[in-house]
N, CA and C atoms as a LAMMPS dump frame, in Angstrom:
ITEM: TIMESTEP
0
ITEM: NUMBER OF ATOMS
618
ITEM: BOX BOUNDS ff ff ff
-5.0000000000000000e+02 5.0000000000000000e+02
-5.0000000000000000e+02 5.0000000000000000e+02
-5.0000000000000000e+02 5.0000000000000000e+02
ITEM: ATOMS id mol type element x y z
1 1 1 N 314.031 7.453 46.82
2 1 2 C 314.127 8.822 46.298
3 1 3 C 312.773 9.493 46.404
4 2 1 N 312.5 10.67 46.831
5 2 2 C 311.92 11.302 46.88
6 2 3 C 310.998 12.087 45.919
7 3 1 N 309.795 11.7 45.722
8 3 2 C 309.104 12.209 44.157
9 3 3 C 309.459 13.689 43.907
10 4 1 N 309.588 14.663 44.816
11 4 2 C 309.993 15.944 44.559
12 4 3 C 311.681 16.653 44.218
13 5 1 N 312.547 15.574 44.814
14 5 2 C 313.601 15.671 44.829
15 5 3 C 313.8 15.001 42.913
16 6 1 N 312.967 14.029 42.617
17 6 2 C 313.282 13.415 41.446
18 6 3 C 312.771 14.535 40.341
19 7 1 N 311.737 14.806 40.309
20 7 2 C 310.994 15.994 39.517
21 7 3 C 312.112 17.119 39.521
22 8 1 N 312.391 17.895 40.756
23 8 2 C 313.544 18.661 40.703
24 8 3 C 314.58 18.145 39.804
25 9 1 N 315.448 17.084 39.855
26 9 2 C 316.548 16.418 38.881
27 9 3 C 316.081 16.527 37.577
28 10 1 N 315.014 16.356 37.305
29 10 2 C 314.64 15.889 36.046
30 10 3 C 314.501 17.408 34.934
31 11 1 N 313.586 18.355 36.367
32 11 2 C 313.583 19.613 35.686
33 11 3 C 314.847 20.405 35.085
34 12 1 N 315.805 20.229 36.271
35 12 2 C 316.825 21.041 35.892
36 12 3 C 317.662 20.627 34.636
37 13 1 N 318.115 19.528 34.769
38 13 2 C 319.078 18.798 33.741
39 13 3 C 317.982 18.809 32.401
40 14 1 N 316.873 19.117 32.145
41 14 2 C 315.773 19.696 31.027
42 14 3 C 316.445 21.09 30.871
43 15 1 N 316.159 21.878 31.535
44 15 2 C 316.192 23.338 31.477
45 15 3 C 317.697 23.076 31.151
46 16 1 N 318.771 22.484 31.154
47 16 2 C 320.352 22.782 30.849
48 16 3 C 320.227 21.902 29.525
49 17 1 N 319.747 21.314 28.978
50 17 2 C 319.106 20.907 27.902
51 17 3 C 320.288 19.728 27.37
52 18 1 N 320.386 19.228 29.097
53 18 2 C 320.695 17.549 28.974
54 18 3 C 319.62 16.988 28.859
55 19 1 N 319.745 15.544 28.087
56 19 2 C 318.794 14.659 28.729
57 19 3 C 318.852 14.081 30.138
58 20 1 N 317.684 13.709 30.241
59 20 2 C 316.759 13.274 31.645
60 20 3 C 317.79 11.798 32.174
61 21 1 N 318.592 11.395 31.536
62 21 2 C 319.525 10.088 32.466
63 21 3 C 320.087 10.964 32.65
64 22 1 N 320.622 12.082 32.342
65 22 2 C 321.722 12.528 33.25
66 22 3 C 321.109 12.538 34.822
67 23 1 N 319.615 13.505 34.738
68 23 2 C 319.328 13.235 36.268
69 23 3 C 319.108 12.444 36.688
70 24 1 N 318.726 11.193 35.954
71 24 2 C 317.829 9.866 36.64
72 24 3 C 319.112 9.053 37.404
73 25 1 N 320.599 9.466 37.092
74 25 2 C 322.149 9.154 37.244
75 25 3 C 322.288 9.746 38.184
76 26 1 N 321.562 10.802 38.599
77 26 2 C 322.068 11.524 40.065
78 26 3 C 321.231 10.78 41.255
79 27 1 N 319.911 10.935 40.528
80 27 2 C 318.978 10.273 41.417
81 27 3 C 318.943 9.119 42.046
82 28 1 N 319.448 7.948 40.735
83 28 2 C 319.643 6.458 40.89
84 28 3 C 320.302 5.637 40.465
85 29 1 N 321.67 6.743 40.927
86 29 2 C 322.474 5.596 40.033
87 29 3 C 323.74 4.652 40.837
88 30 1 N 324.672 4.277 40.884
89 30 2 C 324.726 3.09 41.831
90 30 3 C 325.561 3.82 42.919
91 31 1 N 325.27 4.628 43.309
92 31 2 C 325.797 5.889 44.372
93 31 3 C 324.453 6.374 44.663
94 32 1 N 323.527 6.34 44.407
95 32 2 C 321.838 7.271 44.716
96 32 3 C 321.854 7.277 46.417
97 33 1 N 321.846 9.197 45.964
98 33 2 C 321.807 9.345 47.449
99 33 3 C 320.539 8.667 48.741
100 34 1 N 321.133 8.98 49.845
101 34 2 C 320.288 8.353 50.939
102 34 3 C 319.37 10.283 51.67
103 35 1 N 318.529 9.981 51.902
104 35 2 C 317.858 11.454 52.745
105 35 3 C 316.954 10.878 53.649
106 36 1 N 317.389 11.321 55.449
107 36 2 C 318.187 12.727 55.209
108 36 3 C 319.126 12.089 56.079
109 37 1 N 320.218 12.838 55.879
110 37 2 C 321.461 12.778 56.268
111 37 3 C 321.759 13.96 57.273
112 38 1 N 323.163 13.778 57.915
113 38 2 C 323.13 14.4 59.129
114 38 3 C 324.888 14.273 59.28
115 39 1 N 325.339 15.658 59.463
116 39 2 C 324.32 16.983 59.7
117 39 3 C 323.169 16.809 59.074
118 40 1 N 322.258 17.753 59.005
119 40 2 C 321.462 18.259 58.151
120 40 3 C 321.706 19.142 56.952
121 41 1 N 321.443 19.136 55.805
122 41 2 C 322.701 20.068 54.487
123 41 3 C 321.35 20.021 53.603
124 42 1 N 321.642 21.241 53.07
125 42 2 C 320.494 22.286 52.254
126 42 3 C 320.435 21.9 50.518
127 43 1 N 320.718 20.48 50.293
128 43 2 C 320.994 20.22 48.815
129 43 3 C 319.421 19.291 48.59
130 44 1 N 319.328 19.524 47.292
131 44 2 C 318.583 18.592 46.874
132 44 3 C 318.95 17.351 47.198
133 45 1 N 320.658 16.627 46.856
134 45 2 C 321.078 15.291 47.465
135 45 3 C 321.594 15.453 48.27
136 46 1 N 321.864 14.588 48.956
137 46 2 C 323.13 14.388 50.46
138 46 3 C 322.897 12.916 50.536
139 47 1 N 324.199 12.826 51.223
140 47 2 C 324.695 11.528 50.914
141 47 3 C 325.297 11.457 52.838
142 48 1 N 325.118 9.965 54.046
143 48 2 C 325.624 9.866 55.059
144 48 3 C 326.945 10.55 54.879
145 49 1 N 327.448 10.644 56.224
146 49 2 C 329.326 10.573 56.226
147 49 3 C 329.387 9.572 55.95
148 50 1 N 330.713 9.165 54.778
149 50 2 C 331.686 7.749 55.373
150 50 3 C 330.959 7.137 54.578
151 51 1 N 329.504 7.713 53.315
152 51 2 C 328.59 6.37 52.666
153 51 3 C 329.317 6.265 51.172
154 52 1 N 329.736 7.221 50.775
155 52 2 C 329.984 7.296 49.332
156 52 3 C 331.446 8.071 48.964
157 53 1 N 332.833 7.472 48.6
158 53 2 C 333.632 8.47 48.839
159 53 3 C 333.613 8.637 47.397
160 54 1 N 334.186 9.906 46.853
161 54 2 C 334.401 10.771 46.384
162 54 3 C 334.978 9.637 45.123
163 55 1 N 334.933 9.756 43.785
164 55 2 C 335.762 9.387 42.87
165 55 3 C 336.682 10.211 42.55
166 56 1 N 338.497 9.518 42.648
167 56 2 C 339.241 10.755 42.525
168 56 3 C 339.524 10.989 40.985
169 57 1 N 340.429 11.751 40.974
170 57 2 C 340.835 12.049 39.404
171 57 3 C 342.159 12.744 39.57
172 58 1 N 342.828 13.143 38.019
173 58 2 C 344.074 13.585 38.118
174 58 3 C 344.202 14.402 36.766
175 59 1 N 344.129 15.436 37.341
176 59 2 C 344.186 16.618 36.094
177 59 3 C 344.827 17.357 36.013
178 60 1 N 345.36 18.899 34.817
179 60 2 C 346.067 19.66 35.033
180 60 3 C 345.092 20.644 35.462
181 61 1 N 345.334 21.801 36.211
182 61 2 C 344.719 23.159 36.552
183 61 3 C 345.373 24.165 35.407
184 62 1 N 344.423 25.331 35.549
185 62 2 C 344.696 26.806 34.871
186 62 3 C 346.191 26.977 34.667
187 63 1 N 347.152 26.448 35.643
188 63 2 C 348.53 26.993 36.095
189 63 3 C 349.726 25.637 35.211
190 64 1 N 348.775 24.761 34.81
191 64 2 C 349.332 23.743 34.645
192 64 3 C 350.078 22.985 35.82
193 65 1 N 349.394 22.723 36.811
194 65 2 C 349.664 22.194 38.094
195 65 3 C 348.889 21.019 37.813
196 66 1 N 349.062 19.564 37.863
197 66 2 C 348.553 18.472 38.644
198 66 3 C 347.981 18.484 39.583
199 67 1 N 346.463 17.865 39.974
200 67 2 C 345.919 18.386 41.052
201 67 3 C 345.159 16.596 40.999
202 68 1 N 345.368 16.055 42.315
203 68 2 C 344.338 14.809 42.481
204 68 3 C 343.301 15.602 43.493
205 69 1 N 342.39 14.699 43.832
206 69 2 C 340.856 15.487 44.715
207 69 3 C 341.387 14.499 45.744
208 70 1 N 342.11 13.508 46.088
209 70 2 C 343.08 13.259 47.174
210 70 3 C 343.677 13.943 47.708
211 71 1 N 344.488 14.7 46.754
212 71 2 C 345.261 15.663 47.608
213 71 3 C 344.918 16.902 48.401
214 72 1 N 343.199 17.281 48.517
215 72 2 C 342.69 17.946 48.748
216 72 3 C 342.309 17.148 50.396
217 73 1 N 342.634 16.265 50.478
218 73 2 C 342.095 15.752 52.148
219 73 3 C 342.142 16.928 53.274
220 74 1 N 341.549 17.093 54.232
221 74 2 C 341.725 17.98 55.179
222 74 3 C 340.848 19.215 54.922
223 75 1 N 340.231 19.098 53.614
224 75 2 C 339.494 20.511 53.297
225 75 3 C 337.938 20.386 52.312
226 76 1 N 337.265 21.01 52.83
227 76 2 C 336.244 20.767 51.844
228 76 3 C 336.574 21.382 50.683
229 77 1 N 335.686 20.449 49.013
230 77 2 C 335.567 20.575 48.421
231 77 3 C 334.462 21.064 48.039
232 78 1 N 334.584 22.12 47.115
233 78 2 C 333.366 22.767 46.124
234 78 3 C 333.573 22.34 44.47
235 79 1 N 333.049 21.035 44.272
236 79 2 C 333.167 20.978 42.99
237 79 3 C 332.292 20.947 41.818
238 80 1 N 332.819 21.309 40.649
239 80 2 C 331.56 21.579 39.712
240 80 3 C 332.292 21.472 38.464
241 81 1 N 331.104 21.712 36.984
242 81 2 C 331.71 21.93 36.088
243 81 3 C 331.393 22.977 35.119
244 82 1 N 332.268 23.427 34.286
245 82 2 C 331.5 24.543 33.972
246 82 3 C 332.556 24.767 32.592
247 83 1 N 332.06 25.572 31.815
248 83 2 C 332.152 26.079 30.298
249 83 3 C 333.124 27.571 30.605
250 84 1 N 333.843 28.056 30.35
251 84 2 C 334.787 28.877 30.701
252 84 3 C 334.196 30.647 29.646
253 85 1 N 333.313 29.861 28.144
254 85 2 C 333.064 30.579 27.26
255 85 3 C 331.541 30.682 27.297
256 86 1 N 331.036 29.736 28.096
257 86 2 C 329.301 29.811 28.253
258 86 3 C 328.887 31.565 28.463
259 87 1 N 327.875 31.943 28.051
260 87 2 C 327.866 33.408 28.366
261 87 3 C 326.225 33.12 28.567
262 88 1 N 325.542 31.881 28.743
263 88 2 C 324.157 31.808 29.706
264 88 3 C 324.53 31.685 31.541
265 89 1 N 323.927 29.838 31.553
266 89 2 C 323.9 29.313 32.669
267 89 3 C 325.436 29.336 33.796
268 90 1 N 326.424 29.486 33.062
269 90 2 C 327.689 29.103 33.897
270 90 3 C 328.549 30.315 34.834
271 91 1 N 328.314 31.725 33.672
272 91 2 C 328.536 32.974 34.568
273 91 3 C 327.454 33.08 35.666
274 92 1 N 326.068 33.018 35.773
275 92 2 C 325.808 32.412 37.06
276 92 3 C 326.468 32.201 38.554
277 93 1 N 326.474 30.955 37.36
278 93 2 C 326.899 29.701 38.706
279 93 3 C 327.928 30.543 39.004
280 94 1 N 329.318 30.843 38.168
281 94 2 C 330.456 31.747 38.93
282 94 3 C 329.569 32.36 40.214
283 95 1 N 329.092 33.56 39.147
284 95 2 C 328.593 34.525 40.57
285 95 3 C 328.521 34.386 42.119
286 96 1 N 327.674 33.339 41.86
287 96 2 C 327.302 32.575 43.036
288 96 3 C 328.097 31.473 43.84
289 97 1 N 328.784 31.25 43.016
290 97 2 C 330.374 30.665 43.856
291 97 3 C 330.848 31.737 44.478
292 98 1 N 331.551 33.157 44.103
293 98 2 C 331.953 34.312 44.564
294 98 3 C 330.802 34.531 45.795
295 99 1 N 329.638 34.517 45.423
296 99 2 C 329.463 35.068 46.844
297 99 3 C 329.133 33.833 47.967
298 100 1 N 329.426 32.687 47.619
299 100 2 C 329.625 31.261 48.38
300 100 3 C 331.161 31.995 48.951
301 101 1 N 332.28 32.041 48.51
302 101 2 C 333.835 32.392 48.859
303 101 3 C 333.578 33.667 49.873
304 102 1 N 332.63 34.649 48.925
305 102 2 C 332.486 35.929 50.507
306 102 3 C 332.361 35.447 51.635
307 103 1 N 330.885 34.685 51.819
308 103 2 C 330.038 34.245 53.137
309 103 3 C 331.29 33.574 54.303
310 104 1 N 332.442 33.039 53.334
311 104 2 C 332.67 31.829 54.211
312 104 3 C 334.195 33.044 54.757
313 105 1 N 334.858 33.579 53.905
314 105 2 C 335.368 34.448 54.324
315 105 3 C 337.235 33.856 54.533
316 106 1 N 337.765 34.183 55.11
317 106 2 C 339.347 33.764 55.418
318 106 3 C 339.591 32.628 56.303
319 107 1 N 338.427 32.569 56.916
320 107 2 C 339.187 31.74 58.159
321 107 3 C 338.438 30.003 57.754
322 108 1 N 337.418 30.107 57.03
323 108 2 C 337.435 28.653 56.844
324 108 3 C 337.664 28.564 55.032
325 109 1 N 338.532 27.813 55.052
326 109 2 C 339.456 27.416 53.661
327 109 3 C 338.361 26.175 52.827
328 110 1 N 338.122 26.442 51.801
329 110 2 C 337.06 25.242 50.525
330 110 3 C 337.732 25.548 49.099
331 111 1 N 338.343 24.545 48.948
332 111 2 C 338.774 24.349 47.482
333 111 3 C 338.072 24.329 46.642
334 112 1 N 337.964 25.541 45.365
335 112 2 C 336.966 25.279 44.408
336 112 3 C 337.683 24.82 43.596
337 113 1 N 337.049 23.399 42.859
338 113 2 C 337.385 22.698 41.889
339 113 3 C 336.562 22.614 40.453
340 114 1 N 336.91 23.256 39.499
341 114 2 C 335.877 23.234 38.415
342 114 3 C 336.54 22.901 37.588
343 115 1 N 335.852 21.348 36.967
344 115 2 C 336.32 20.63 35.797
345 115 3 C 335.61 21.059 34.742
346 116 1 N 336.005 21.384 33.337
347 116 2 C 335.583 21.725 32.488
348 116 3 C 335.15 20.572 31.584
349 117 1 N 333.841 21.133 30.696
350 117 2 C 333.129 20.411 30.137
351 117 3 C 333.587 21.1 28.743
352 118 1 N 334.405 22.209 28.477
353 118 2 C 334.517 22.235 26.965
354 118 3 C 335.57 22.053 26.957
355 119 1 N 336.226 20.682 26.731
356 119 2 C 337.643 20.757 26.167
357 119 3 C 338.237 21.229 25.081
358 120 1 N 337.531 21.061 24.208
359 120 2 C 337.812 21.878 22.564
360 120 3 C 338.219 23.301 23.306
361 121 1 N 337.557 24.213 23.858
362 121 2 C 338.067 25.817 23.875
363 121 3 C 338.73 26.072 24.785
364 122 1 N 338.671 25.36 26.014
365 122 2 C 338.782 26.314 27.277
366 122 3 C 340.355 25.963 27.408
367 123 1 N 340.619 27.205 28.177
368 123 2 C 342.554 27.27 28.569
369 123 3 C 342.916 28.18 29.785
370 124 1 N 343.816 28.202 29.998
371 124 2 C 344.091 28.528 31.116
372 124 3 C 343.575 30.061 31.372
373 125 1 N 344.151 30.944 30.238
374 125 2 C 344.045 32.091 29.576
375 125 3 C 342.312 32.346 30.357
376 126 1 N 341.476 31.576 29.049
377 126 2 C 340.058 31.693 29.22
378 126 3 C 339.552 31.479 30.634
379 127 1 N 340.487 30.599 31.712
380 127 2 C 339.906 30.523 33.224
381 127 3 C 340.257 31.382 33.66
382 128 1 N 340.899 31.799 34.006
383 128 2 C 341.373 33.162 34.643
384 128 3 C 340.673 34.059 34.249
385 129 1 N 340.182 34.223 32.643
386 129 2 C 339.383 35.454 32.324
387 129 3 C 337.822 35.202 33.333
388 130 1 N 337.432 34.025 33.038
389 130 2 C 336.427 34.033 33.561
390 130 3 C 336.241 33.724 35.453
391 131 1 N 337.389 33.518 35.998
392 131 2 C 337.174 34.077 37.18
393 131 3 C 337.653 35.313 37.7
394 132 1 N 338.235 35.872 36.688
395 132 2 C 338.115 37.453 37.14
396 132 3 C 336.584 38.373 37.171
397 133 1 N 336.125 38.114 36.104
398 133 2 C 334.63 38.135 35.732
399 133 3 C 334.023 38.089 36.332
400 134 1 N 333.657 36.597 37.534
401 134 2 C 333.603 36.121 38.554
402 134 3 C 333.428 36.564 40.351
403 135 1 N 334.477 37.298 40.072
404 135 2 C 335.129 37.726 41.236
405 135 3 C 335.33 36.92 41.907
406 136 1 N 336.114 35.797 41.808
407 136 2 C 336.457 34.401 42.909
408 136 3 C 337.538 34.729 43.328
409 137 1 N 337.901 34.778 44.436
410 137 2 C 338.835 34.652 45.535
411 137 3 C 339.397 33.686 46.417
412 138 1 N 340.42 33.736 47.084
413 138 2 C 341.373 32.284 47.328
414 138 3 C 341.466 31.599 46.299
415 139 1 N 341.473 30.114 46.799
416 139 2 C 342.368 29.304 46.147
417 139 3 C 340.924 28.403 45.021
418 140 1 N 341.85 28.46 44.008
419 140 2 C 340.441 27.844 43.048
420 140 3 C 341.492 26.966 41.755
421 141 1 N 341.055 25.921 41.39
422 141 2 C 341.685 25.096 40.316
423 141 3 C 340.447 24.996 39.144
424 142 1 N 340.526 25.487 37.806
425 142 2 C 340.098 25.152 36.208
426 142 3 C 340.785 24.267 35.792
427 143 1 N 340.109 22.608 36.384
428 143 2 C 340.689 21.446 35.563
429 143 3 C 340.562 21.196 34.43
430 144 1 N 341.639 21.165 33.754
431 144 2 C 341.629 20.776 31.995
432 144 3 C 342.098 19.639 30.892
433 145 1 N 341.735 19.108 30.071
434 145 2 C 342.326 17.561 29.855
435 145 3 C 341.435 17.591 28.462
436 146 1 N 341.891 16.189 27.869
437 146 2 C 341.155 16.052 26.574
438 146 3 C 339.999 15.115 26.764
439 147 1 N 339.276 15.132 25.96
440 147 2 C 337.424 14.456 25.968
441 147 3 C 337.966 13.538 26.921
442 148 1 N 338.934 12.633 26.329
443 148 2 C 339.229 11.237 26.496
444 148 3 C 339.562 11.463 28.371
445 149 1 N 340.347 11.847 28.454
446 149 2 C 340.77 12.522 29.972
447 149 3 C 339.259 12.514 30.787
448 150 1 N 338.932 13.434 30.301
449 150 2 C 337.071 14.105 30.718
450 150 3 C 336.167 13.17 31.618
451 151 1 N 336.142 12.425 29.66
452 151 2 C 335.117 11.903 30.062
453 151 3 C 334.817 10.94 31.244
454 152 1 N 335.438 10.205 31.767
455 152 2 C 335.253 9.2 32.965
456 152 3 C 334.676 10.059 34.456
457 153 1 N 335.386 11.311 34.266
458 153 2 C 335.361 12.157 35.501
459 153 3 C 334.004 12.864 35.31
460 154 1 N 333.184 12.971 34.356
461 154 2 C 331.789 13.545 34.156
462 154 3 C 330.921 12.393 34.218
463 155 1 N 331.299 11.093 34.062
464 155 2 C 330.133 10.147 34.273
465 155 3 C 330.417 9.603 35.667
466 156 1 N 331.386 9.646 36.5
467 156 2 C 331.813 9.288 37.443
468 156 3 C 330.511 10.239 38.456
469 157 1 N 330.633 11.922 38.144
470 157 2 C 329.553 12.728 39.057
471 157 3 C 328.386 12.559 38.271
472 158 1 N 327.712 11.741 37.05
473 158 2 C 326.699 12.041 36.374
474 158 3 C 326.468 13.615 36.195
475 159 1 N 327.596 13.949 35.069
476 159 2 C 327.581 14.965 34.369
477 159 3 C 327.155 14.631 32.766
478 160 1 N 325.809 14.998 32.138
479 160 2 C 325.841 15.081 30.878
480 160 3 C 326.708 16.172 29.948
481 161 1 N 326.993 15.787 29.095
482 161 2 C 327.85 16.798 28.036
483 161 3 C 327.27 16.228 26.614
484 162 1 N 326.699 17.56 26.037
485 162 2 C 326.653 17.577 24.268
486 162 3 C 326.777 18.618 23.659
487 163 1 N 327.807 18.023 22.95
488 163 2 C 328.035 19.109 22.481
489 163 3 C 327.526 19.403 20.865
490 164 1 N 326.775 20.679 20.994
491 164 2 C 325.943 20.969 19.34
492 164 3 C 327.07 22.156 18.512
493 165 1 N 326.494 21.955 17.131
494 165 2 C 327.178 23.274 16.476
495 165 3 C 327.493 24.773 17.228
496 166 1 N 326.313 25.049 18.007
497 166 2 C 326.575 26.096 18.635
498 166 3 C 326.855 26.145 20.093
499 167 1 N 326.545 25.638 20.488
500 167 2 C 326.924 25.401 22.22
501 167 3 C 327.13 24.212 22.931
502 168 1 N 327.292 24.204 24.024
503 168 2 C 327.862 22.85 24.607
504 168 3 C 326.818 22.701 25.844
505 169 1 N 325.97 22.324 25.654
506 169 2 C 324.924 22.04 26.843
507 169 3 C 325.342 20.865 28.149
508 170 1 N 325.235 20.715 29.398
509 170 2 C 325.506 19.894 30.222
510 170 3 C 324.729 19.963 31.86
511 171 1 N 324.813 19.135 32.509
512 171 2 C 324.015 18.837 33.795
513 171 3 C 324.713 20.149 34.769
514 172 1 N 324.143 20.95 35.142
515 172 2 C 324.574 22.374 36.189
516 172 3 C 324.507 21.447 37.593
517 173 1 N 325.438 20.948 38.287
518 173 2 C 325.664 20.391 39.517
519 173 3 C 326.482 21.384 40.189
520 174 1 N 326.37 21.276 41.797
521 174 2 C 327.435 21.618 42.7
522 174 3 C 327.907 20.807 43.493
523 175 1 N 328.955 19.794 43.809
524 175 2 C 329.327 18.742 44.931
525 175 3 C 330.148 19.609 46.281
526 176 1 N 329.368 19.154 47.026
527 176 2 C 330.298 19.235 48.219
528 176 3 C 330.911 17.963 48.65
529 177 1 N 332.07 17.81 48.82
530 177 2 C 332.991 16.809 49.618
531 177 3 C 333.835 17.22 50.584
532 178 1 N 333.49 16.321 51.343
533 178 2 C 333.783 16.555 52.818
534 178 3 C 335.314 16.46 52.994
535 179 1 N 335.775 17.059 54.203
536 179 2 C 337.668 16.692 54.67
537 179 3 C 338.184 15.336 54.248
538 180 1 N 337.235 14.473 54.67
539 180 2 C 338.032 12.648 54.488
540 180 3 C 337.891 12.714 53.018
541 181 1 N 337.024 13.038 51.947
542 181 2 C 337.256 12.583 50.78
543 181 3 C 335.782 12.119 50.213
544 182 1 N 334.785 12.643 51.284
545 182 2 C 333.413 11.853 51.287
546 182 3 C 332.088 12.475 50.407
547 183 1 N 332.024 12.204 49.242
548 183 2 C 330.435 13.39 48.976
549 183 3 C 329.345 13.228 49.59
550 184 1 N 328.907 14.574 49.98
551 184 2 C 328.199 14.674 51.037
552 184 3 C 326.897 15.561 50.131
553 185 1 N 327.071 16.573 49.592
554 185 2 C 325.904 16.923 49.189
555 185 3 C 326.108 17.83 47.1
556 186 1 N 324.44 16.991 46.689
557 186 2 C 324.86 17.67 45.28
558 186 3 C 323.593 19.035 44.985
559 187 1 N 323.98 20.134 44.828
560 187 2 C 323.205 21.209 44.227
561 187 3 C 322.611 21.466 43.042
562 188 1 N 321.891 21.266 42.662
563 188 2 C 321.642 22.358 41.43
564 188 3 C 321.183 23.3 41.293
565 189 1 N 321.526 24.164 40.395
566 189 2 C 321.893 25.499 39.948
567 189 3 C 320.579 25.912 39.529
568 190 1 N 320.17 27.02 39.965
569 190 2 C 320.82 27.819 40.819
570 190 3 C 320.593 27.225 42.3
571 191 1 N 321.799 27.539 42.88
572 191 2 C 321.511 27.278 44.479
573 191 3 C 321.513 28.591 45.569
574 192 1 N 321.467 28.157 46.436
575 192 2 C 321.42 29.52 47.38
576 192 3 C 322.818 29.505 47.995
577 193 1 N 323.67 30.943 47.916
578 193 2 C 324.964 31.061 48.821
579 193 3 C 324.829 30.272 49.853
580 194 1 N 324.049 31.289 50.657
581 194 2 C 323.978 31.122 51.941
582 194 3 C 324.058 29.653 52.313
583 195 1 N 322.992 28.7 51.532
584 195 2 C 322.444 27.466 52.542
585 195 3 C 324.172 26.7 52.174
586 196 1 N 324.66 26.568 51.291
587 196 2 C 325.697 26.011 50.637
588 196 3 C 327.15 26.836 51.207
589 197 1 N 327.061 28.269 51.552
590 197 2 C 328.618 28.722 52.961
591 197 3 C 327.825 28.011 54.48
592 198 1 N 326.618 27.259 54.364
593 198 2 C 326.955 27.034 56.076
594 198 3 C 326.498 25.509 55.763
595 199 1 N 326.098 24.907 54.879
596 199 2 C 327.022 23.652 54.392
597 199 3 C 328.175 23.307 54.434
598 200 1 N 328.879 24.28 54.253
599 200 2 C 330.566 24.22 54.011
600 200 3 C 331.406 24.307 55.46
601 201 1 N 330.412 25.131 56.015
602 201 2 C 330.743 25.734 57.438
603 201 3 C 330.814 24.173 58.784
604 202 1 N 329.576 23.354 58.271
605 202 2 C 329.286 22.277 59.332
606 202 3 C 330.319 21.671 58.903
607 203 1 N 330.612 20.912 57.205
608 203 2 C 331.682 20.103 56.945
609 203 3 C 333.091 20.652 57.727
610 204 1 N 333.615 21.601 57.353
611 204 2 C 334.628 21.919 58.051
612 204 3 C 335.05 21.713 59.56
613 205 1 N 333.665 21.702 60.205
614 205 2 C 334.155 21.603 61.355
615 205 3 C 334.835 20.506 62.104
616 206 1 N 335.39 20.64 63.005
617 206 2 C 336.302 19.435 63.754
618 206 3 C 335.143 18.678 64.356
């Protein structure tokens, strides 16, 4: 691992006012990415093709639809997690998903997948509010479930979650996973559209 890439982990998951294993879990944990990888991809991590597949899961969406990250084969994934009621760090990240969905446009298809970290509040109701907010377009799933549900699928990506009297603090990640099922690269927030729609752009390709 890379002393700058580690400092980066360490800073951010500070500033989201996880503790520091959450990043030291991205950095080194028994998945720790390899750099550099190839393609070439604009994340703090990246991971070979074919080195690390994806841990799946099985949740309900906004719609109350069942959704596995299996059943997503054939398409890249944009996955993340996020607070539906956060009114700091997470409207953000929306934003910047929306203009990730502009860049890439109609003709190449990326499933956004955002598992939620507040199970106590968030609902279908509240996802929809907040990707209208958003402005996200196409196809997008607000996975929802109880702690118990959750939790495996947040330590699985080394996602911290704590939750205090007043807010619910957690690790700001972005995963990309590739068509076969493969994670390929992790972001943190804030990231840049651009480098992350032509991230999306190489995965996709045939």
């Amino acid at each position: 691992m890379r002393p700058r890439l580690l400092v980066a982990l360490i800073t951010a998951a500070a500033a989201a006012g996880v503790g520091i294993g959450a990043a030291l879990a991205l950095a080194h944990g028994r998945s720790a990415p390899v750099l550099p990888a190839a393609p070439a991809l604009h994340a703090q991590a990246t991971w070979p093709a074919g080195a690390k597949r994806a841990p799946d899961f099985r949740l309900r969406d906004q719609a109350g639809r069942t959704m596995t990250l299996s059943s997503e084969r054939g398409h890249v994934v944009l996955l993340t997690f996020l607070d539906s009621h956060c009114k700091q760090e997470c409207p953000i990240q929306g934003r910047l998903l929306a203009s990730v969905q502009r860049r890439l446009g109609a003709r190449i298809r990326a499933e956004l997948a955002v598992v939620t970290i507040n199970p106590w509040a968030d609902t279908g109701r509240s996802a929809r509010a907040f990707a209208a907010e958003s402005h996200w377009r196409g196809s997008w799933h607000w996975l929802l479930g109880t702690p118990a549900q959750l939790r495996p699928v947040w330590a699985n990506y080394a996602v911290g979650v704590r939750r205090t009297p007043s807010d619910i603090n957690h690790t700001t990640v972005l995963y990309l996973i590739d068509p076969r099922g493969f994670q390929r690269a992790a972001y943190l927030v804030p990231f840049l559209p651009a480098d992350v729609a032509a991230d999306v752009r190489g995965l996709a390709a045939p």
